[in-house]
C-alpha positions as CSV (number, residue, x, y, z in Angstrom):
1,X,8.0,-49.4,-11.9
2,X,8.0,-49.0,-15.9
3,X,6.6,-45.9,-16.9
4,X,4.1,-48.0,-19.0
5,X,2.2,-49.1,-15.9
6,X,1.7,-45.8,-14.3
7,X,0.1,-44.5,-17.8
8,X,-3.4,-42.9,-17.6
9,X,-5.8,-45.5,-19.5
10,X,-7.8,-43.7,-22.5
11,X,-11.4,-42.7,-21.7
12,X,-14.1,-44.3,-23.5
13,X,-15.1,-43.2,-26.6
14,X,-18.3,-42.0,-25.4
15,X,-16.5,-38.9,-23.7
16,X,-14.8,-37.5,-26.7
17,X,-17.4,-36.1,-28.3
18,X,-14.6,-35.2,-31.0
19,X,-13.2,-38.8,-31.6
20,X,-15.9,-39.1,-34.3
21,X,-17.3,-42.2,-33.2
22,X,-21.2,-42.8,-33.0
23,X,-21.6,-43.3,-29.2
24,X,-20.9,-39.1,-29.2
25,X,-23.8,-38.3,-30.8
26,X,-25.8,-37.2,-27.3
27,X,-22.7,-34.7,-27.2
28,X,-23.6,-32.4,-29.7
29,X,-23.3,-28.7,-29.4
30,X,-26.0,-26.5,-28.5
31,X,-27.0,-23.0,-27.3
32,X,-27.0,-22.9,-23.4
33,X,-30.3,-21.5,-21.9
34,X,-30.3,-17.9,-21.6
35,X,-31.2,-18.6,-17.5
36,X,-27.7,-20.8,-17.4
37,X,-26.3,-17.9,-19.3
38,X,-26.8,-15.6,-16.8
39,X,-25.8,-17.8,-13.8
40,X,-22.7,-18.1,-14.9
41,X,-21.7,-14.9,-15.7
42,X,-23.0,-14.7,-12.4
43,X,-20.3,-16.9,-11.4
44,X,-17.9,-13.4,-12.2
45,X,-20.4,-10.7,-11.1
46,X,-21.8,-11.9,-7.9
47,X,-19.6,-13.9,-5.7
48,X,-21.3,-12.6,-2.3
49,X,-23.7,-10.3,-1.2
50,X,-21.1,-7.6,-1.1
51,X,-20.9,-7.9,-4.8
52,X,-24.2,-7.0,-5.0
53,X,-24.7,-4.1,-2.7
54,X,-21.9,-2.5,-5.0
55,X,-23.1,-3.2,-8.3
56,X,-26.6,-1.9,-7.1
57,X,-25.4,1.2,-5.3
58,X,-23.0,2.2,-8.3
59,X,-26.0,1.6,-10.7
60,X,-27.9,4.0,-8.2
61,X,-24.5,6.6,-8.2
62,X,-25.0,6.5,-12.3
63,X,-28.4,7.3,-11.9
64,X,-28.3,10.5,-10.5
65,X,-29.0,9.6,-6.9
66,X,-28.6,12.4,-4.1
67,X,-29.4,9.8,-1.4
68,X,-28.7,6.5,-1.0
69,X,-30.1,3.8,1.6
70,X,-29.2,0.0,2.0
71,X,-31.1,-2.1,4.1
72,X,-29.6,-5.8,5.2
73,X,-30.5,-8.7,6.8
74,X,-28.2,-11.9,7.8
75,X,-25.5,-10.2,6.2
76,X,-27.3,-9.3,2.7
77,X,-27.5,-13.2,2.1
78,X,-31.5,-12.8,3.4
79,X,-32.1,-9.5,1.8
80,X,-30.3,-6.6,0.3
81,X,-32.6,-3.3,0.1
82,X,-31.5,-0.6,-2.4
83,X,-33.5,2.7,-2.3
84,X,-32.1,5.9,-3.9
85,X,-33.6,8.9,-5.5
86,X,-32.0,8.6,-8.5
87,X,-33.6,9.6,-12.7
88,X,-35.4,5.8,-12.1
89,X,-36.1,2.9,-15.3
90,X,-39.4,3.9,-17.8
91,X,-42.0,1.0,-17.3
92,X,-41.2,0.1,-20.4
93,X,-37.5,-0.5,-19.9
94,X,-38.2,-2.8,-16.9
95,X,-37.6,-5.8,-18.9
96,X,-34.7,-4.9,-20.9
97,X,-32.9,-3.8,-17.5
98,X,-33.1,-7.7,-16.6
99,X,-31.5,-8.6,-19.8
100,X,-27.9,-9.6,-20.3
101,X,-25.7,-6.9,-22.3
102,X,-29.2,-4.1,-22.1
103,X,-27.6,-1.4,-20.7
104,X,-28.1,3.1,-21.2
105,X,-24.6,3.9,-20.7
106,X,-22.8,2.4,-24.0
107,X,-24.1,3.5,-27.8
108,X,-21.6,2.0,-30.2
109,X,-18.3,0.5,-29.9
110,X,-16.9,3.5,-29.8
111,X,-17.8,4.5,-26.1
112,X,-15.8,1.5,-25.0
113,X,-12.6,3.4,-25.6
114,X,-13.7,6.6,-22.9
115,X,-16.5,5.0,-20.2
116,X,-17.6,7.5,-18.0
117,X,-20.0,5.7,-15.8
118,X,-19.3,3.4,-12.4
119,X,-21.5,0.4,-14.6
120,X,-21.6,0.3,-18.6
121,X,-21.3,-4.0,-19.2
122,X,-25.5,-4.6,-18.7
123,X,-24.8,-7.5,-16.5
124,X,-25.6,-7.2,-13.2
125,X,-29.1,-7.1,-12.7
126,X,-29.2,-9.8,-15.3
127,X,-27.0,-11.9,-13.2
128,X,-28.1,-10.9,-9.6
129,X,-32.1,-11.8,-11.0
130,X,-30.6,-15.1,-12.6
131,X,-29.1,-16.3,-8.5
132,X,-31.7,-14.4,-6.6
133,X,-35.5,-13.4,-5.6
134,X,-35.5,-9.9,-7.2
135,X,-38.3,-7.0,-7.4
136,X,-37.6,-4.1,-9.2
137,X,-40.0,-0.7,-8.1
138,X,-39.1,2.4,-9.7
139,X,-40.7,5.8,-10.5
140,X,-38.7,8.3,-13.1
141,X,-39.3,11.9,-12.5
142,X,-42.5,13.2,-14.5
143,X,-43.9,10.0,-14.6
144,X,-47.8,9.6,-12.5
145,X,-47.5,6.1,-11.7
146,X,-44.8,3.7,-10.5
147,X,-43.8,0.6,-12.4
148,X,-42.9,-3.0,-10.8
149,X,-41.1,-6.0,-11.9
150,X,-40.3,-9.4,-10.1
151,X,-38.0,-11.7,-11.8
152,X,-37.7,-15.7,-9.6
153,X,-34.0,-17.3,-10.2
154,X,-34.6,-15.4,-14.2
155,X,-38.2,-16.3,-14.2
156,X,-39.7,-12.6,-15.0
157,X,-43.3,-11.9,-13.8
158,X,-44.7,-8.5,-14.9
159,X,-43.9,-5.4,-15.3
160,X,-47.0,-4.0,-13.9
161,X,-48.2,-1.0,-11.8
162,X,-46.9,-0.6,-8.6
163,X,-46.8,1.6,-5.5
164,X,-43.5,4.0,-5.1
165,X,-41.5,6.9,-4.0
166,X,-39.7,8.8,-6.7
167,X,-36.4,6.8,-7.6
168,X,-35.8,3.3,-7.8
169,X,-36.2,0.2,-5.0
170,X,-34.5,-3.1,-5.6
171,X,-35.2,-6.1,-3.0
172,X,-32.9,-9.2,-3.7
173,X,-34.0,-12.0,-1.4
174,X,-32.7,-15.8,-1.1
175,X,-29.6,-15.0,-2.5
176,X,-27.9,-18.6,-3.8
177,X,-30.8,-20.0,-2.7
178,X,-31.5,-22.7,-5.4
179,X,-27.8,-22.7,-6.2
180,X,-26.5,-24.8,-3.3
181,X,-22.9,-25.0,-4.8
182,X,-23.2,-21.8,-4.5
183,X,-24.6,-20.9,-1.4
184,X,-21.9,-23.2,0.5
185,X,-19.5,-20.5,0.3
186,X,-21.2,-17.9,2.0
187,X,-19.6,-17.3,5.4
188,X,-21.1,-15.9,8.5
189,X,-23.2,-13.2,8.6
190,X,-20.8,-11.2,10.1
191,X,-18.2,-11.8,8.0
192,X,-20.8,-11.0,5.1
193,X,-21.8,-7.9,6.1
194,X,-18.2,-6.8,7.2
195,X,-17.7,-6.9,3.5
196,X,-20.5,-5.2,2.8
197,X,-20.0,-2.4,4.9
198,X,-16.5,-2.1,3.3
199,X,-17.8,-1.5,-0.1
200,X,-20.4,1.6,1.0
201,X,-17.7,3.0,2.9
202,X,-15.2,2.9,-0.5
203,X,-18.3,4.2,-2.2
204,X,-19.2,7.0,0.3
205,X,-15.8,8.2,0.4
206,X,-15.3,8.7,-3.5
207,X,-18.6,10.6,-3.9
208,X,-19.2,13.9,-2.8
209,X,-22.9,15.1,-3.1
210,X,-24.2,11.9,-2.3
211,X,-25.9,11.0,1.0
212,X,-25.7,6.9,1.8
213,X,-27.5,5.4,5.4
214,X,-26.3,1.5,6.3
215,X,-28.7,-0.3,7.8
216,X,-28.7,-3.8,9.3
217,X,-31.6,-5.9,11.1
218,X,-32.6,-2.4,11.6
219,X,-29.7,-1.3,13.6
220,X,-28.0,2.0,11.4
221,X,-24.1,1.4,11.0
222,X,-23.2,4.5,8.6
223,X,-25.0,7.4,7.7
224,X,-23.1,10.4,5.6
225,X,-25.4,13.5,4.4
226,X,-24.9,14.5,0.9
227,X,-23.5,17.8,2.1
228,X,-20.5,16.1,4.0
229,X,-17.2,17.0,3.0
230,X,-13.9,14.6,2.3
231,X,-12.8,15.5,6.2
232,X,-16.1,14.2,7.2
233,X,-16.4,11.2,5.0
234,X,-13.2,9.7,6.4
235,X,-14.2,10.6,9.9
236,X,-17.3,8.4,9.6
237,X,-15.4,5.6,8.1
238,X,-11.5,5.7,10.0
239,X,-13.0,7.2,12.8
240,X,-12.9,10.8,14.1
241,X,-9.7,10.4,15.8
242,X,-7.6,9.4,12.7
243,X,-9.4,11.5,10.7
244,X,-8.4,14.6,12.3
245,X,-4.3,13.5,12.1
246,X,-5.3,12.9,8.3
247,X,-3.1,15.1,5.7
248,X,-4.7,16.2,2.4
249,X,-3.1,15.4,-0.8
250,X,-3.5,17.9,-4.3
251,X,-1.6,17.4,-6.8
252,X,-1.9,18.3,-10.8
253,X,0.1,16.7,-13.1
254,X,-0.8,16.9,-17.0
255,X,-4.0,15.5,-17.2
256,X,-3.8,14.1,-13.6
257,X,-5.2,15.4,-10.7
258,X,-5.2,13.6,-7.1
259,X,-7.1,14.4,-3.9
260,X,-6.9,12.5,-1.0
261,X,-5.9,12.1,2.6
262,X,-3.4,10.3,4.5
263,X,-3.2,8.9,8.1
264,X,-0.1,9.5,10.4
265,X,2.5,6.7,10.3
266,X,1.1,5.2,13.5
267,X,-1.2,4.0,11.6
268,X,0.1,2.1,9.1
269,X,-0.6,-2.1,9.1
270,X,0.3,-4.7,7.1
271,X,-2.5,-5.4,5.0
272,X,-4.0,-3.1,2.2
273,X,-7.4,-2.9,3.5
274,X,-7.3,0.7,4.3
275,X,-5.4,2.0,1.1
276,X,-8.7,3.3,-0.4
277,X,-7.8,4.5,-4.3
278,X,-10.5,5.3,-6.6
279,X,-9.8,6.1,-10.7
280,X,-12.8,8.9,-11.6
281,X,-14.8,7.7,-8.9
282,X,-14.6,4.0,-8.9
283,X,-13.0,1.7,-6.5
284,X,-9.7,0.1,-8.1
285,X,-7.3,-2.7,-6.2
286,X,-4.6,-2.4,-9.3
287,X,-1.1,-4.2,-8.1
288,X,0.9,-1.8,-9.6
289,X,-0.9,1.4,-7.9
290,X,-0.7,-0.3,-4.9
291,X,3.6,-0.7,-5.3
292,X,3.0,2.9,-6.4
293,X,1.9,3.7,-2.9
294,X,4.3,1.7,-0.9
295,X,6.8,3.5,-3.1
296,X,6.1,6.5,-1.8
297,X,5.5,6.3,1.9
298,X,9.0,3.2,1.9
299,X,10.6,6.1,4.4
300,X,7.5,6.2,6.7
301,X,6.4,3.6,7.6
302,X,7.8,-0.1,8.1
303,X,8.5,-3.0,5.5
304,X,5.6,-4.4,4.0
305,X,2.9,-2.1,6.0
306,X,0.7,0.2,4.3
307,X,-0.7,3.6,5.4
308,X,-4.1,4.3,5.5
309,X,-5.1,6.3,2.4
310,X,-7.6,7.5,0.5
311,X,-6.8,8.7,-2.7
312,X,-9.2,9.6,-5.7
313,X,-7.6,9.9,-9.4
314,X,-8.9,12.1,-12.1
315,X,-7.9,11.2,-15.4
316,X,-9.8,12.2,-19.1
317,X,-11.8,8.7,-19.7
318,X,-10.0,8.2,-22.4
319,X,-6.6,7.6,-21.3
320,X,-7.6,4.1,-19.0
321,X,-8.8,0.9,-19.9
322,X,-11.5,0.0,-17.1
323,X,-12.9,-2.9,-19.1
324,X,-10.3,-5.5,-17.7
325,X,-12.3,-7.4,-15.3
326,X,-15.6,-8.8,-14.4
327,X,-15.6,-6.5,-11.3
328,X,-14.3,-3.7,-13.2
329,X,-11.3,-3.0,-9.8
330,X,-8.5,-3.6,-12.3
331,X,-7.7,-1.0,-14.9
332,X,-5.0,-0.4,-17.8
333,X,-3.6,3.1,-18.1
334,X,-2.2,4.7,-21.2
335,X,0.4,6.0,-19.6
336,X,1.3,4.1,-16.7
337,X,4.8,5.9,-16.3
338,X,2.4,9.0,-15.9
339,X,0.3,8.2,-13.0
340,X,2.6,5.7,-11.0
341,X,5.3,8.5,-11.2
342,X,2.2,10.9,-9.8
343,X,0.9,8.9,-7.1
344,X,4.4,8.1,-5.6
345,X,5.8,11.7,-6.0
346,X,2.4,13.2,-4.6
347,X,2.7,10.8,-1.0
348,X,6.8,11.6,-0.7
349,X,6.2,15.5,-0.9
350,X,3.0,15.2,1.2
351,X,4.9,13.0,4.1
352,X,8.4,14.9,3.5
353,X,6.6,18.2,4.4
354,X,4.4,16.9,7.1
355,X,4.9,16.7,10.9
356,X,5.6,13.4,10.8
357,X,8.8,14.0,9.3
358,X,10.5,14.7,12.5
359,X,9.9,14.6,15.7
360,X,8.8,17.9,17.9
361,X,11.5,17.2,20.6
362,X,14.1,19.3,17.8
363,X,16.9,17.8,15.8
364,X,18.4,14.6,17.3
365,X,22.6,16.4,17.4
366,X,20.9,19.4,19.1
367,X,22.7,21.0,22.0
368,X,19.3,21.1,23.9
369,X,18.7,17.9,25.6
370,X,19.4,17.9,29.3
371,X,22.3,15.3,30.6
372,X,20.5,13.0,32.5
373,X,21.3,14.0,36.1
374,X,23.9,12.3,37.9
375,X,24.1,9.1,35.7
376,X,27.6,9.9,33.7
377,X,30.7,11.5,33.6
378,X,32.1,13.4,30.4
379,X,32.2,11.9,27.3
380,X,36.3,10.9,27.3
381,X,35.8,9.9,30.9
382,X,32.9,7.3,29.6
383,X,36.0,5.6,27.3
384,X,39.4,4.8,28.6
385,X,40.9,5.1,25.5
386,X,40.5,4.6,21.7
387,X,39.0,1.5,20.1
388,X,40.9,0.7,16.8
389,X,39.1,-1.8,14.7
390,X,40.1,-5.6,14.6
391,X,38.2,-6.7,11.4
392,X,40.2,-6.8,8.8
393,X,39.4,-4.4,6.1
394,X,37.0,-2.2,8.2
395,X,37.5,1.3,8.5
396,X,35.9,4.3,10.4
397,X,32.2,4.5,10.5
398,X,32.0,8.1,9.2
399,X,34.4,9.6,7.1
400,X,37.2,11.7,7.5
401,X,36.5,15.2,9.1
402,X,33.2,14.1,9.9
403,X,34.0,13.9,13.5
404,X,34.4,10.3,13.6
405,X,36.7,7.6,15.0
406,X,36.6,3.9,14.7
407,X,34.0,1.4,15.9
408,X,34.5,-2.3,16.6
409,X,31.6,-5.5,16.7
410,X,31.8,-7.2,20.2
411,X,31.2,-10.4,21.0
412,X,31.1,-9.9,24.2
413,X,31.3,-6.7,26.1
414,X,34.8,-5.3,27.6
415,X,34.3,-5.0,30.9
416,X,37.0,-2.1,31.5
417,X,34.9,-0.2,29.5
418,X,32.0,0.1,31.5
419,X,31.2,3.6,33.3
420,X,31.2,4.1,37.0
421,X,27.6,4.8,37.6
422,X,26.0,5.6,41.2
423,X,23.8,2.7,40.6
424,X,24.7,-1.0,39.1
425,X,24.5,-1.0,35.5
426,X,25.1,-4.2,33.5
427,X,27.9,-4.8,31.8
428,X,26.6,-3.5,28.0
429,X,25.6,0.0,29.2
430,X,27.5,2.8,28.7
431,X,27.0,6.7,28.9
432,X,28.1,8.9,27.0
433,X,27.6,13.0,28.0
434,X,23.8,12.8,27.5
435,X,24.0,9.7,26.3
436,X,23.5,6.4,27.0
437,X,25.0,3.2,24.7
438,X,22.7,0.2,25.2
439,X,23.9,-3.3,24.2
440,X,25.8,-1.0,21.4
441,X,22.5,-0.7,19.4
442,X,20.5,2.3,21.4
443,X,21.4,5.5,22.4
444,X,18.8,6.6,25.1
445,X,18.9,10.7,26.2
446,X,16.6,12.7,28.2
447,X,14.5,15.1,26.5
448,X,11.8,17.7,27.5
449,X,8.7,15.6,29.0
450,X,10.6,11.8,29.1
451,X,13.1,9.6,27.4
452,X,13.8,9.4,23.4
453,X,15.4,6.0,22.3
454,X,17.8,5.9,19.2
455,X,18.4,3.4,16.8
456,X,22.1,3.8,16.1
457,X,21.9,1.8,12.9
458,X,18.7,3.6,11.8
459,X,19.9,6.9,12.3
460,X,23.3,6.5,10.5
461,X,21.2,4.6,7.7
462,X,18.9,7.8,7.5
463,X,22.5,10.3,7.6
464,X,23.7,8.1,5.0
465,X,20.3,8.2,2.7
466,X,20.4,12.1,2.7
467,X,24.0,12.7,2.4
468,X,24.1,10.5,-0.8
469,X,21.2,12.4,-1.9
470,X,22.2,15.8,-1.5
471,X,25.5,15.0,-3.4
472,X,23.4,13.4,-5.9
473,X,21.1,16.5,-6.5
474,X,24.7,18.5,-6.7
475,X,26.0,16.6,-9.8
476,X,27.0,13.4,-8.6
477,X,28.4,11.3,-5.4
478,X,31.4,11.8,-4.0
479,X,33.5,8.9,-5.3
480,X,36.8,7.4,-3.6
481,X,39.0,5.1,-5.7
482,X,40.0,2.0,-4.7
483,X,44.1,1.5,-4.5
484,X,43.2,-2.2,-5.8
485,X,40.2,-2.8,-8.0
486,X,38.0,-5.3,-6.7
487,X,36.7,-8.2,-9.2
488,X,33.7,-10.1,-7.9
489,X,32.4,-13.2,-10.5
490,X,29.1,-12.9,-11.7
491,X,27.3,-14.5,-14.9
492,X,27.5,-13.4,-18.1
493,X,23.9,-12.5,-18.1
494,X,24.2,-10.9,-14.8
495,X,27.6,-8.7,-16.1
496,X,25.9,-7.2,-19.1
497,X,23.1,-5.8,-17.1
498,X,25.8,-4.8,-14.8
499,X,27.2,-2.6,-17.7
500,X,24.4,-1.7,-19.0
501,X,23.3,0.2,-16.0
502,X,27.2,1.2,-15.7
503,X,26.1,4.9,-16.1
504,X,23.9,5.0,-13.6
505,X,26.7,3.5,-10.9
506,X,28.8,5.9,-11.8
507,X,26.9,9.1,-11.0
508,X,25.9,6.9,-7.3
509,X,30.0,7.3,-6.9
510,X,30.2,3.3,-8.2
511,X,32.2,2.4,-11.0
512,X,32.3,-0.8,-12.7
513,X,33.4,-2.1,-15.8
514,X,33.7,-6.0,-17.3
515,X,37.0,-7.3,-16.5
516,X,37.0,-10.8,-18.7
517,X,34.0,-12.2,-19.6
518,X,32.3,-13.4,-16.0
519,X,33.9,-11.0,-13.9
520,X,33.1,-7.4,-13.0
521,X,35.9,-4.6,-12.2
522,X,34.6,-2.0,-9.1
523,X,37.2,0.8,-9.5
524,X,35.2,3.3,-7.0
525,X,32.8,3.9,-4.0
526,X,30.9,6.3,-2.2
527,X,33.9,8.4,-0.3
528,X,31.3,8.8,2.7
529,X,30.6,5.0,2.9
530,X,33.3,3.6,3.7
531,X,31.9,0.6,5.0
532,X,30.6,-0.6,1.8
533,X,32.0,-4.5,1.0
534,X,32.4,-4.3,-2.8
535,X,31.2,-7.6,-3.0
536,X,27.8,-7.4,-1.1
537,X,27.9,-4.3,-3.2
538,X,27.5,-5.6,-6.6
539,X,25.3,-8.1,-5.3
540,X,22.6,-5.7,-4.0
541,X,23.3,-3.8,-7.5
542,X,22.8,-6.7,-9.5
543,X,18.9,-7.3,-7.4
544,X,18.2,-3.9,-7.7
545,X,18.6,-4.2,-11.9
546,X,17.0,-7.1,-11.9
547,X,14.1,-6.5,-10.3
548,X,14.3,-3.0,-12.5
549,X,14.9,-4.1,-15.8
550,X,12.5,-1.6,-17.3
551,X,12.8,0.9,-14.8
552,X,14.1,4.3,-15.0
553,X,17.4,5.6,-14.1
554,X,16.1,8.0,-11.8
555,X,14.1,4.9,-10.5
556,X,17.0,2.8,-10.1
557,X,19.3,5.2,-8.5
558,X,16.7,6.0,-6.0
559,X,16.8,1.9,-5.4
560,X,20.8,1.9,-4.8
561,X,20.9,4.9,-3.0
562,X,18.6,3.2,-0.3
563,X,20.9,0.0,-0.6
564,X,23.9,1.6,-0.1
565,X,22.8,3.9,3.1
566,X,22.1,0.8,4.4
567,X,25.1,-1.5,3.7
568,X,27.2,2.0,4.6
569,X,25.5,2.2,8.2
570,X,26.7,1.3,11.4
571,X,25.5,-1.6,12.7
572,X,23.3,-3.0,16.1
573,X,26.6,-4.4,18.1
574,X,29.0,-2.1,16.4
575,X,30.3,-0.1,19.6
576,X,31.0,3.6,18.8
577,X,33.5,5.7,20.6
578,X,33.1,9.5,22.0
579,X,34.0,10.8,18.8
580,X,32.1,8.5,16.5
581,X,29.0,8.8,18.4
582,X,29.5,12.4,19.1
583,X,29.9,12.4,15.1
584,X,26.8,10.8,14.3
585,X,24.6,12.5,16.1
586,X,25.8,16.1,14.9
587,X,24.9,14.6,11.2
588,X,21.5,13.8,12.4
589,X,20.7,17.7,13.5
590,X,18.7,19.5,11.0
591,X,17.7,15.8,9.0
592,X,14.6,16.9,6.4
593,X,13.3,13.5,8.0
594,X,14.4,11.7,11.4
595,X,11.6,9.8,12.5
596,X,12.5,6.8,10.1
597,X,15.5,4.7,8.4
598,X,15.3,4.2,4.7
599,X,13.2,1.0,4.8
600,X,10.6,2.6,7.2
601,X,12.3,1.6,10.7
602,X,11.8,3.7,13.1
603,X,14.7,6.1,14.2
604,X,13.9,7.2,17.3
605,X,10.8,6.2,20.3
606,X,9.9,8.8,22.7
607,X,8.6,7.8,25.8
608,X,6.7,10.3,28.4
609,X,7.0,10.6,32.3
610,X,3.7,9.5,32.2
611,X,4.5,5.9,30.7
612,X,7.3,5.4,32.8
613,X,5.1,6.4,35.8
614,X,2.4,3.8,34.4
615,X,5.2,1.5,33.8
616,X,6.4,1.6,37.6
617,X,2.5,1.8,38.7
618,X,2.8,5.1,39.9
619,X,0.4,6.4,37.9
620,X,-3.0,4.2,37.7
C-alpha cells in the first residue's frame, strides 16, 4: 500500500488553536484556577496515601516533634491522622500553610543552594487539601488557645478557635474522593497501608530522639520511644532476630560521615526494599547509591541480591542538590566520586572484617577435618594414574609449584576411575583422603558437627581473586609472556579504548597493543591463570571499559581482576586429580574471605547432624 494512504489526515482547524484561523478563538490562553493548580501538582506530590503520611510526618520531624502518632483507616485512603508535639502553625499562619509555594523553611534564593529541612518546596498541604477532606488543629507553645482550619477539595473554611493539645493535628479524609481518575488507582487496603507502614519505618530509623506509634483501625503496628537507639530502631522494623546479627558501619571521610547497620549475607534478596539509605536524614532511592551498595557487598552476597541496610549519610547541606524531584528521593552530589567511593569502601571493610567472612569450621586447606570414616582409601589410591589434558591448548589448573597437576572436562565419567567404596557409589563420585569429588563440581568433607559442601569452581575463583590482588597491592601481577602473540579483531572504536586503558592491563599482568588498525596484539597474561583464553580475554576487557568509560583506574582494575579470577578458575565438570585438588584446597587455607566467589556465589554450605537427622526423619 502507497505510503500516501496510510497518512494521518490533518485535524480540523478548530484544534489548532495556533493555525490562526477564527474557529480557535474559544482556545485562547488563560490562567488555570488556583484549585486546578494545586491538583495537579498534586498529580507529583501525592500519588497514594503513603505519600501523604510522609509528607505530613516529615513536616512534623521539621517541626520539632519529640513524638509522633499516625492513625489509619482502610489503608490511609479513609483517613490519615497526624498528631505530633511539634513548635505548631500561629492562627494566623493557618491559611498561608494551605497555600502553594508558603512555606518557613526557605528565605531567599539563596537557601536553595544548602536546605537543611526534610520539607522546604510549600506544596504539600496545598496539594493534599486540594485532593482531600483536610482539618488542620494546632496549638504553638505559649499560645492560650488553639486555632482550626478545614479546607473541602481547596475550599478553605475558617481559621477559627478550636479545641487542642499542644502541637499540631491534621485529619485528611476521602482521599481522591471527587477525583475518580484518581481514585481508580488506589489498590487494596492492604497493599495501601503496606506502603505506609514502609515510609514510618524509613522515617523511624533515620531519626533518633523522635518517638513514632502506627496505628491502624485501632490495632498498633509500630511503636518506637524517642529514647530508643539505632539497635533498637532496626529491631522493631527487621525484626529482633536480624537485628541482633546486624553489623554497625562508622566511617569518616572528608566531610562524610556514615552510620548504619548491616544484616548477615543470609539475608540478602533480590529486590531493594530493604536497603534503607538516608542523606542528612531524609529517605533517598538514588540509582547510583544503590550500584554504590551492590558494589560493595558484590563478594557477599549473590548476583543481583541486595543486603539489608540501613545506612544514614552526613554531608554539609551545601554539597547536595536535594531539589531534583517532586518527592524530593533523588539527589545530585557535588562530589559524587566522594561519596560513592565512601559508601562502597565503608560496606567492603565492614563485611571483609566481619564474621561472615569465613566460616567458623577454620580454613577450608586445614589439616583438621576428620576423614570421613571408612568411605576412602588414600588420595593416590582414589586415582589410578595421572589425567593429562585432551583439550588442546589447556594447561594445568594451578600454576607451577603450586602443587597442582592437570585437570580434564568429561563428558561422561571414566568408569576405571571410580573408588572402591564399602557401599555402591554412582559412577561420578569419587573420594579423595577427606574428600569427596561429586559429579567433578563438589568437594564434600566431614567437619566438626556435620558435612561442609565446596564449590570447586567457586573456591579456585575466590584463590584466584586474592592471589591477583595481593600481587597487585605488591607492584603489579605476575605476567607470563606468550611464545606467540595472540591477535584477536576488534573495531576500531573498540581498539582505541583497548589502548587507551593499555596501562591499566599492564599492571593486571595483560599487555596489549594495536597490531594494524582492527586488530589488537595480547603479548602477556597473568602467570597464575593459566587458563585464561586470550580471546574471551579481550572480550571481557573490552565490556568492562565500556561499561567504565569514565571510571577510575583503580575502578577498572578492580572490574578485571574479578573477570579474570573467573575466566582463570576451574570449572563445574573439570575433574581434578590428587595433586590438583590437594593444591587447591591448600590455597584456600588462611583466605581473608572463603564464604563466597567473586560474584557472591557461595563457596562452601555447611550442613549439621541435625539436618541430615531431619532429612532421614530421625529427628522430628
Amino acid at each position: 500500500m502507497p505510503c500516501a494512504a496510510i497518512a494521518p489526515r490533518s485535524a480540523p482547524d478548530s484544534l489548532h488553536p495556533l493555525s490562526g484561523s477564527a474557529s480557535a478563538s474559544h482556545t485562547r490562553i488563560r490562567a488555570l484556577d488556583p484549585v486546578v493548580v494545586d491538583q495537579i501538582a498534586a498529580g507529583e506530590v501525592v500519588e497514594r496515601p503513603a505519600n501523604v503520611v510522609k509528607e505530613l510526618v516529615e513536616n512534623a520531624i521539621d517541626a520539632g516533634a519529640t513524638r509522633i502518632e499516625i492513625l489509619l483507616r482502610e489503608g490511609g485512603a479513609r483517613r490519615i491522622e497526624i498528631r505530633d508535639n511539634g513548635q505548631g502553625i500561629l492562627e494566623e499562619d493557618l491559611l498561608l500553610a494551605v497555600r502553594s509555594h508558603a512555606t518557613s523553611k526557605l528565605r531567599e534564593p539563596g537557601d536553595l543552594e544548602a536546605v537543611a529541612s526534610l520539607g522546604f518546596r510549600g506544596e504539600a498541604l496545598a496539594s493534599i487539601a486540594s485532593v482531600s477532606r483536610l482539618e488542620i488543629v494546632s496549638l504553638p507553645p505559649g499560645q492560650k488557645d488553639a486555632a482550626g482550619l478545614k479546607v473541602d477539595f481547596g475550599r478553605v473554611d475558617g481559621p477559627r478557635a478550636a479545641a487542642g493539645s499542644p502541637g499540631t493535628r491534621i485529619v485528611v479524609e476521602d482521599l481522591f474522593a471527587q477525583l475518580p481518575a484518581r481514585l481508580k488507582f488506589l489498590k487494596r487496603a492492604s497493599t495501601e497501608l503496606s506502603h505506609c507502614t514502609a515510609w514510618v519505618e524509613r522515617l523511624a530509623l533515620a531519626h533518633e530522639g523522635v518517638g513514632f506509634r502506627l496505628e491502624h483501625e485501632g490495632r498498633q503496628l509500630l511503636e518506637i520511644a524517642a529514647d530508643a537507639d539505632l539497635d533498637a530502631r532496626c529491631a522493631s522494623v527487621y525484626g529482633s532476630g536480624l537485628a541482633g546479627r546486624m553489623l554497625p558501619i562508622e566511617r569518616e571521610s572528608g566531610p562524610l560521615s556514615l552510620c548504619g547497620r548491616i544484616g548477615p549475607p543470609e539475608s540478602a534478596r533480590r529486590d531493594a526494599r530493604r536497603v534503607d539509605l538516608f542523606l542528612n536524614g531524609r529517605w533517598v532511592r538514588d540509582p547510583r547509591l544503590l550500584r554504590a551498595v551492590r558494589e560493595g557487598v558484590r563478594e557477599f552476597v549473590p548476583i543481583g541480591h541486595y543486603p539489608t541496610l540501613c545506612l544514614a549519610l552526613a554531608i554539609p547541606p551545601d554539597r547536595v542538590d536535594v531539589n531534583v524531584h517532586p518527592q524530593k528521593t533523588e539527589v545530585r552530589f557535588r562530589d559524587e566520586r566522594l561519596v560513592f567511593g565512601a559508601v562502597l569502601r565503608a560496606l567492603q571493610e565492614t563485611l571483609a572484617s566481619s564474621r561472615w567472612s569465613t566460616r567458623s569450621l577454620g580454613p577450608i586447606g586445614g589439616g583438621d577435618a576428620p576423614s570421613p570414616g571408612g568411605l576412602g582409601t588414600s588420595a593416590r589410591s582414589s586415582f589410578p594414574g595421572s589425567l593429562p589434558s585432551t583439550r588442546p591448548g589447556s594447561g594445568s589448573a594451578f600454576p607451577s609449584g603450586s602443587g597442582g597437576a592437570d585437570f580434564v572436562r568429561e563428558s561422561a565419567p571414566d568408569p576405571d576411575a571410580a573408588p572402591r567404596l564399602p557401599l555402591q557409589s554412582g559412577p561420578e563420585t569419587q573420594v579423595v583422603g577427606p574428600v569427596l569429588a561429586v559429579a567433578n563440581t563438589f568437594l564434600v568433607r566431614e567437619v566438626q558437627g556435620g558435612m561442609e559442601i565446596i564449590d570447586q569452581h567457586a573456591l579456585h575463583e575466590r584463590v584466584n581473586l586474592e592471589e591477583l590482588r595481593r600481587e597487585l597491592q605488591q607492584g603489579k601481577v605476575v605476567a607470563q609472556p606468550l611464545l606467540v602473540p595472540s591477535l584477536v579483531d576488534v573495531g576500531r572504536a573498540e581498539l582505541d579504548l583497548l589502548v587507551r586503558r593499555a596501562e591499566v592491563f599492564t599492571q593486571l599482568g595483560v599487555e596489549i597493543e594495536a597490531f594494524g588498525e582492527t586488530t589488537v596484539a595480547i603479548r602477556t597474561v597473568p602467570a597464575r591463570l593459566t587458563r585464561l583464553v586470550p580471546e574471551k580475554l579481550v572480550r571481557d576487557l573490552l565490556a568492562i571499559a565500556e561499561e567504565n568509560k569514565t571510571a577510575t583506574a583503580d575502578r577498572i582494575a578492580e572490574e578485571a581482576l574479578h573477570s579474570m579470577a573467573c575466566r582463570g578458575a576451574v570449572m563445574a565438570g573439570d575433574r581434578l586429580d590428587a595433586d590438583a585438588l590437594e593444591g587447591l584446597l591448600k590455597r584456600g587455607a588462611g583466605l581473608p574471605q572463603d564464604r563466597t566467589c567473586a560474584h557472591g556465589r557461595p563457596v562452601r554450605v555447611f550442613l549439621t547432624l541435625e539436618d541430615l537427622e531431619k532429612a532421614f526423619y530421625r529427628r522430628v
